[in-house]
Backbone as a chain_set.jsonl record, in Angstrom:
{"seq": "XXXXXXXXXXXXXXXXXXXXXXXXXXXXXXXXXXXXXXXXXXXXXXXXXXXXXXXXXXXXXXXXXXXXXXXXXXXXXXXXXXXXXXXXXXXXXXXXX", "coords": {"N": [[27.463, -14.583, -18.078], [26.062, -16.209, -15.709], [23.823, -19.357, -15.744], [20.859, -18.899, -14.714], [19.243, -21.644, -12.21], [16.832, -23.112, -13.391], [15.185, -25.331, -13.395], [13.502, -26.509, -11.445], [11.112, -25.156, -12.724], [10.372, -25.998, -14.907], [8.737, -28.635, -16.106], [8.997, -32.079, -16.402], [7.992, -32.885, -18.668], [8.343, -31.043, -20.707], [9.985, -29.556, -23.463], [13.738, -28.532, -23.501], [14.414, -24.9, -22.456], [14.094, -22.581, -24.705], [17.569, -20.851, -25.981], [19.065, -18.488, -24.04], [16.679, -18.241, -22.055], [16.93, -18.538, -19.549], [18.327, -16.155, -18.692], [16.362, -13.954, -19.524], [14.256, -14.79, -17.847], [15.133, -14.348, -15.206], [15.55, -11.478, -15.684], [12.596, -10.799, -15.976], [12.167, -11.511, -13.211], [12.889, -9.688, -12.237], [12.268, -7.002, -12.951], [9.381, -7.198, -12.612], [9.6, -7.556, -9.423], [10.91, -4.722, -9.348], [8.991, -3.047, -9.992], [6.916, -3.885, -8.907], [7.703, -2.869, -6.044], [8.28, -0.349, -6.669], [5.424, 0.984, -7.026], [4.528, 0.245, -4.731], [5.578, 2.015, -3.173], [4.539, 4.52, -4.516], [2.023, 4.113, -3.487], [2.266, 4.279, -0.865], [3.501, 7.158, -0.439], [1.13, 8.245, -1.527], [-0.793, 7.837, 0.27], [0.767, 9.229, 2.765], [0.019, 11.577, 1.98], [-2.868, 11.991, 2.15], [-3.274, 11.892, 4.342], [-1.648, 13.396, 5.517], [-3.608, 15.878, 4.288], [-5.782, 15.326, 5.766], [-5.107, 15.967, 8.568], [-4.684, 18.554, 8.169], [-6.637, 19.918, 7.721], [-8.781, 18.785, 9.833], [-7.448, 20.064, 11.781], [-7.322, 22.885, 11.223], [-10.464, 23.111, 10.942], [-11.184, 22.436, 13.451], [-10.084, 25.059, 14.444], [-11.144, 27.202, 13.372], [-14.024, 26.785, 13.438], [-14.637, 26.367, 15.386], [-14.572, 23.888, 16.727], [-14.175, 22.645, 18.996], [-13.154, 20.113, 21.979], [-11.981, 17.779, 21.355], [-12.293, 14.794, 21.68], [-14.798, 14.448, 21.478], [-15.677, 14.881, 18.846], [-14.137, 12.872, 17.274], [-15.308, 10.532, 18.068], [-17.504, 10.723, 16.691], [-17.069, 10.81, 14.252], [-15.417, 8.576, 14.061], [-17.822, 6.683, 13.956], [-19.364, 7.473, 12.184], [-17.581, 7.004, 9.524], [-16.337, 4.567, 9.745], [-18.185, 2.868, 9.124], [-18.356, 3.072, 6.427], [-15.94, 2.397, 5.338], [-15.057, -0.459, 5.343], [-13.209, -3.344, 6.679], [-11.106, -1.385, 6.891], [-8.092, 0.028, 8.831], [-7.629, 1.804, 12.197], [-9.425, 3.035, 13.285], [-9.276, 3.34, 16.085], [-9.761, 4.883, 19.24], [-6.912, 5.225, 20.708], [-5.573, 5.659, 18.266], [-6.423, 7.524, 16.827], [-6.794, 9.734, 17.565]], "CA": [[26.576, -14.675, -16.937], [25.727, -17.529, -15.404], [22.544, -19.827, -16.043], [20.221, -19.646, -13.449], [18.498, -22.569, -12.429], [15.165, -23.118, -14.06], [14.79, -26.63, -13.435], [12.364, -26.559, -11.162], [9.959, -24.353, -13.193], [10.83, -26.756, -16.275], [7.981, -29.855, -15.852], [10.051, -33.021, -17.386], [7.067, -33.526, -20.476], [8.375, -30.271, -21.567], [11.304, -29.263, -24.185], [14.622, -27.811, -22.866], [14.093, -24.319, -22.824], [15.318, -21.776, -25.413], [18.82, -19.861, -25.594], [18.844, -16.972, -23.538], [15.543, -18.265, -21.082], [16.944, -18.448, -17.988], [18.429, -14.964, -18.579], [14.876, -13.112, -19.681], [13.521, -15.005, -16.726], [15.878, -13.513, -14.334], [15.14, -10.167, -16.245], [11.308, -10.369, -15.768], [11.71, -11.471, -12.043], [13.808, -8.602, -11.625], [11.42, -6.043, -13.136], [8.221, -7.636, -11.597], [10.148, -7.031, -8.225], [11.359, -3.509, -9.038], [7.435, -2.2, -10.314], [6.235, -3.792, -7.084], [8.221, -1.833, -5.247], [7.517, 1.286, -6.873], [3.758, 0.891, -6.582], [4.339, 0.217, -3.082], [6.399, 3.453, -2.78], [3.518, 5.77, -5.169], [0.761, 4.319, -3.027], [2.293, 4.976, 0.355], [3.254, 8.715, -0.567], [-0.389, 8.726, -1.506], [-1.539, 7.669, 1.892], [0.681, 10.301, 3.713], [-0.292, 12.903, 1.461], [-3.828, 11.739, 2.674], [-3.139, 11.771, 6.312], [-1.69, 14.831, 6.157], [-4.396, 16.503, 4.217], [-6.683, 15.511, 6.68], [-5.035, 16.747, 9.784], [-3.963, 19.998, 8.186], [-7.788, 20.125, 7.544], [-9.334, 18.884, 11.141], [-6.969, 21.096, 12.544], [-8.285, 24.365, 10.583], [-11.696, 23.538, 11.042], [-11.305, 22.994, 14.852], [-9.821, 26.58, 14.864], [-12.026, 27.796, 12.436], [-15.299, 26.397, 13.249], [-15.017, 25.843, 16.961], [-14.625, 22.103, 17.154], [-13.739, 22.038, 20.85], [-13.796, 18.57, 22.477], [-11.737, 16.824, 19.805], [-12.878, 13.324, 21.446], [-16.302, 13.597, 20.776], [-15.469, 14.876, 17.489], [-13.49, 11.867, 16.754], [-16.136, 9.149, 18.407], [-18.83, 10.922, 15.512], [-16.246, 10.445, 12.984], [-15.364, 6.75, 13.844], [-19.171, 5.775, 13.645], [-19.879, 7.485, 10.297], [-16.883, 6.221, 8.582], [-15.711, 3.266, 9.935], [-19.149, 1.749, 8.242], [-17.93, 2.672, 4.736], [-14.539, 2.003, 5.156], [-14.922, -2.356, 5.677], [-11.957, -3.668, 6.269], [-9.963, -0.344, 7.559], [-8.585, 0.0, 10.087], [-6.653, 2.783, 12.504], [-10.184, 3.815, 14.007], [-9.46, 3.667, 17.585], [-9.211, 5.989, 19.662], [-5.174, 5.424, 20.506], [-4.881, 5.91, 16.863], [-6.88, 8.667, 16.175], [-7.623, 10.832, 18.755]], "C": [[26.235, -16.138, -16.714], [24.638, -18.307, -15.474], [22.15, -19.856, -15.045], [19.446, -20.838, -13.344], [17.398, -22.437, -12.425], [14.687, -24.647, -13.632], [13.561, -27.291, -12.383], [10.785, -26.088, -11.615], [9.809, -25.239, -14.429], [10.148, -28.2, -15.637], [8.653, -31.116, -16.63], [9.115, -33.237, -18.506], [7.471, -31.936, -21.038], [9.874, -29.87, -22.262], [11.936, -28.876, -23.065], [14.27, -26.755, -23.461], [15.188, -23.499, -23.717], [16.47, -20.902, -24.955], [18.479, -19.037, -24.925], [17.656, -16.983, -22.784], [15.698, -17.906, -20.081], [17.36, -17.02, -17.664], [17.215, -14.165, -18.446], [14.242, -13.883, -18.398], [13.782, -14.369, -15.537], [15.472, -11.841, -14.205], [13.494, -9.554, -15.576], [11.339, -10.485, -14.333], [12.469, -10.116, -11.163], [12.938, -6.84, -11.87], [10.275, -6.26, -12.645], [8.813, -6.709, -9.728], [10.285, -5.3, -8.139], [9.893, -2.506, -9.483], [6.971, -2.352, -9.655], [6.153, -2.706, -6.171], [7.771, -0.089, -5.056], [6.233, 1.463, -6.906], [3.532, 0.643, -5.408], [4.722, 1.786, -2.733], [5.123, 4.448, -3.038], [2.466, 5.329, -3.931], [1.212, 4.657, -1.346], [2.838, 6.586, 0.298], [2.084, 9.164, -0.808], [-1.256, 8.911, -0.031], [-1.076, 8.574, 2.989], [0.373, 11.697, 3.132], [-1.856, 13.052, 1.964], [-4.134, 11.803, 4.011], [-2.913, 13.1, 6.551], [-2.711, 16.136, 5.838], [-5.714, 16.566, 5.554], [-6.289, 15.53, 8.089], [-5.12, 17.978, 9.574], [-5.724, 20.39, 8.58], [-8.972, 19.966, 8.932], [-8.857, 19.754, 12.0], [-7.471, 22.463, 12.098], [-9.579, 24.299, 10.998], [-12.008, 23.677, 12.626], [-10.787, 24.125, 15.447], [-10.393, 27.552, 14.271], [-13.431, 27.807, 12.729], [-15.739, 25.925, 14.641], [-15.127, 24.56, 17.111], [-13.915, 21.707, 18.116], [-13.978, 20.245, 21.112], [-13.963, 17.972, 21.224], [-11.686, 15.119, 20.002], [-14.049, 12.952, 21.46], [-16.36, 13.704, 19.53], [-15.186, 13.366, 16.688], [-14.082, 10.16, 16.955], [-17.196, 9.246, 17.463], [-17.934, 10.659, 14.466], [-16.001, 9.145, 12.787], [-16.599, 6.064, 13.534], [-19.579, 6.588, 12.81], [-18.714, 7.272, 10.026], [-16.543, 5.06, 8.952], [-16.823, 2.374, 8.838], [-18.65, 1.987, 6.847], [-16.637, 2.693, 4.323], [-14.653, 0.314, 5.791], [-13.657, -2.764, 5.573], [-10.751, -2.843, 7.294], [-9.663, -0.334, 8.792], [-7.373, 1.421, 10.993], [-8.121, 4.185, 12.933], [-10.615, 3.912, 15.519], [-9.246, 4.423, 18.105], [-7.864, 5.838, 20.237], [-4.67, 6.035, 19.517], [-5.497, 7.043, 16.213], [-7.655, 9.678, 16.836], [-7.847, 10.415, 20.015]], "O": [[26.185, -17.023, -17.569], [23.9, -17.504, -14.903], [22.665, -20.586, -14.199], [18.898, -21.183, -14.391], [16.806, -21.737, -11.604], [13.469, -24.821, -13.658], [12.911, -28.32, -12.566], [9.702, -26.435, -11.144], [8.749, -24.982, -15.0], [10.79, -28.859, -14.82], [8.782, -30.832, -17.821], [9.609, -33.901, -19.418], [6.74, -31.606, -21.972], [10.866, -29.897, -21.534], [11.409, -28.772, -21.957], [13.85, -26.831, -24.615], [16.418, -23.537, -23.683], [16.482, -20.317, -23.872], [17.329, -18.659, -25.15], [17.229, -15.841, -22.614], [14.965, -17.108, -19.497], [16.956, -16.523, -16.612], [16.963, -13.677, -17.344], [13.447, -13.091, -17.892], [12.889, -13.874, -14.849], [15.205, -11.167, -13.21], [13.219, -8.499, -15.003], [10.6, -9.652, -13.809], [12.533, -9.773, -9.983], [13.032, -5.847, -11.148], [9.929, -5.263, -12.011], [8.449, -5.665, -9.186], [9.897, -4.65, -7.168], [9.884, -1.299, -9.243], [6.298, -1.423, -9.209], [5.266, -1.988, -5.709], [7.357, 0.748, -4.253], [6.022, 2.66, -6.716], [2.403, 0.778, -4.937], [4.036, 2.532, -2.035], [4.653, 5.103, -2.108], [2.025, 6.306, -3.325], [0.415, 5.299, -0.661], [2.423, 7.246, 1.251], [1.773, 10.302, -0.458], [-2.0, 9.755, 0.468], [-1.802, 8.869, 3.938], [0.478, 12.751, 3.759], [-2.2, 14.208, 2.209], [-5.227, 11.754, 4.575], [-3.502, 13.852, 7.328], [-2.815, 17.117, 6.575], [-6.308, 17.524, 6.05], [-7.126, 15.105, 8.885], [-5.54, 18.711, 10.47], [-6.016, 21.048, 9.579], [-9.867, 20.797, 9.093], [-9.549, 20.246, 12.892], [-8.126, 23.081, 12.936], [-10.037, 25.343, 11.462], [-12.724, 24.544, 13.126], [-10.889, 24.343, 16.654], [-10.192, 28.724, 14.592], [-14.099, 28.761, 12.328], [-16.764, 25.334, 14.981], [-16.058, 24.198, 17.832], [-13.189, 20.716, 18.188], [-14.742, 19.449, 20.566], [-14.881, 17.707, 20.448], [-11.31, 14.303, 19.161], [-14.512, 11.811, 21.461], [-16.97, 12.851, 18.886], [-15.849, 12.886, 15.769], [-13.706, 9.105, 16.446], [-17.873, 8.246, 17.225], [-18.531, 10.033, 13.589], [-16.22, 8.538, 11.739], [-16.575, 4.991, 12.93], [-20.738, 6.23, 12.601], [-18.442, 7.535, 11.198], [-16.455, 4.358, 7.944], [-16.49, 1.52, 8.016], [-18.547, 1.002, 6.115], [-16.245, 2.95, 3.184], [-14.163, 0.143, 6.907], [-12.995, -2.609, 4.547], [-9.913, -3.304, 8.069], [-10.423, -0.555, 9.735], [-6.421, 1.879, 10.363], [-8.079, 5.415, 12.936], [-11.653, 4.306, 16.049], [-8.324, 5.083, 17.626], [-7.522, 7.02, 20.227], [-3.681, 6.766, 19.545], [-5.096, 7.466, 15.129], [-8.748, 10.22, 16.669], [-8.408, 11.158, 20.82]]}, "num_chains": 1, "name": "protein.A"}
């Protein structure tokens, strides 16, 4: 295999590095990258498992519970959560009713 270059990560007041560095460096930036990934992947299957719980669930209760006039529903929902969600966002009405 070929050495990758390190020489920029390598400050000149410090040794040459040991046998087999530039390999395990390669290694770790290659597993860093691929656990990213998959923690990107787990947390967005989390988020549509979350989305879809809570349609399956607004949808039942507005057939369940009479929740006609699903944009005033959704203008009482944006002003109690939006305050304890800081930050979030996907509470407009385009995006949610």
């Amino acid at each position: 295999m070929n050495q990758p270059d390190i020489s920029p990560l390598q400050p000149a007041n410090l040794p040459a590095p040991p046998a087999g560095y530039g390999d395990f460096l390669v290694e770790i930036k290659t597993q860093i990258r691929q656990r990213q990934f998959q923690a990107l992947r787990a947390a967005n299957r989390e988020l549509l498992a979350l989305y879809w719980w809570l349609g399956e669930n607004i949808s039942q209760r507005q057939q369940a519970l009479g929740w006609a006039g699903a944009k005033a529903w959704w203008k009482t929902w944006r002003a109690t959560c939006k305050p304890n969600f800081r930050g979030a966002t996907g509470f407009q009405r385009k995006t949610s009713g």
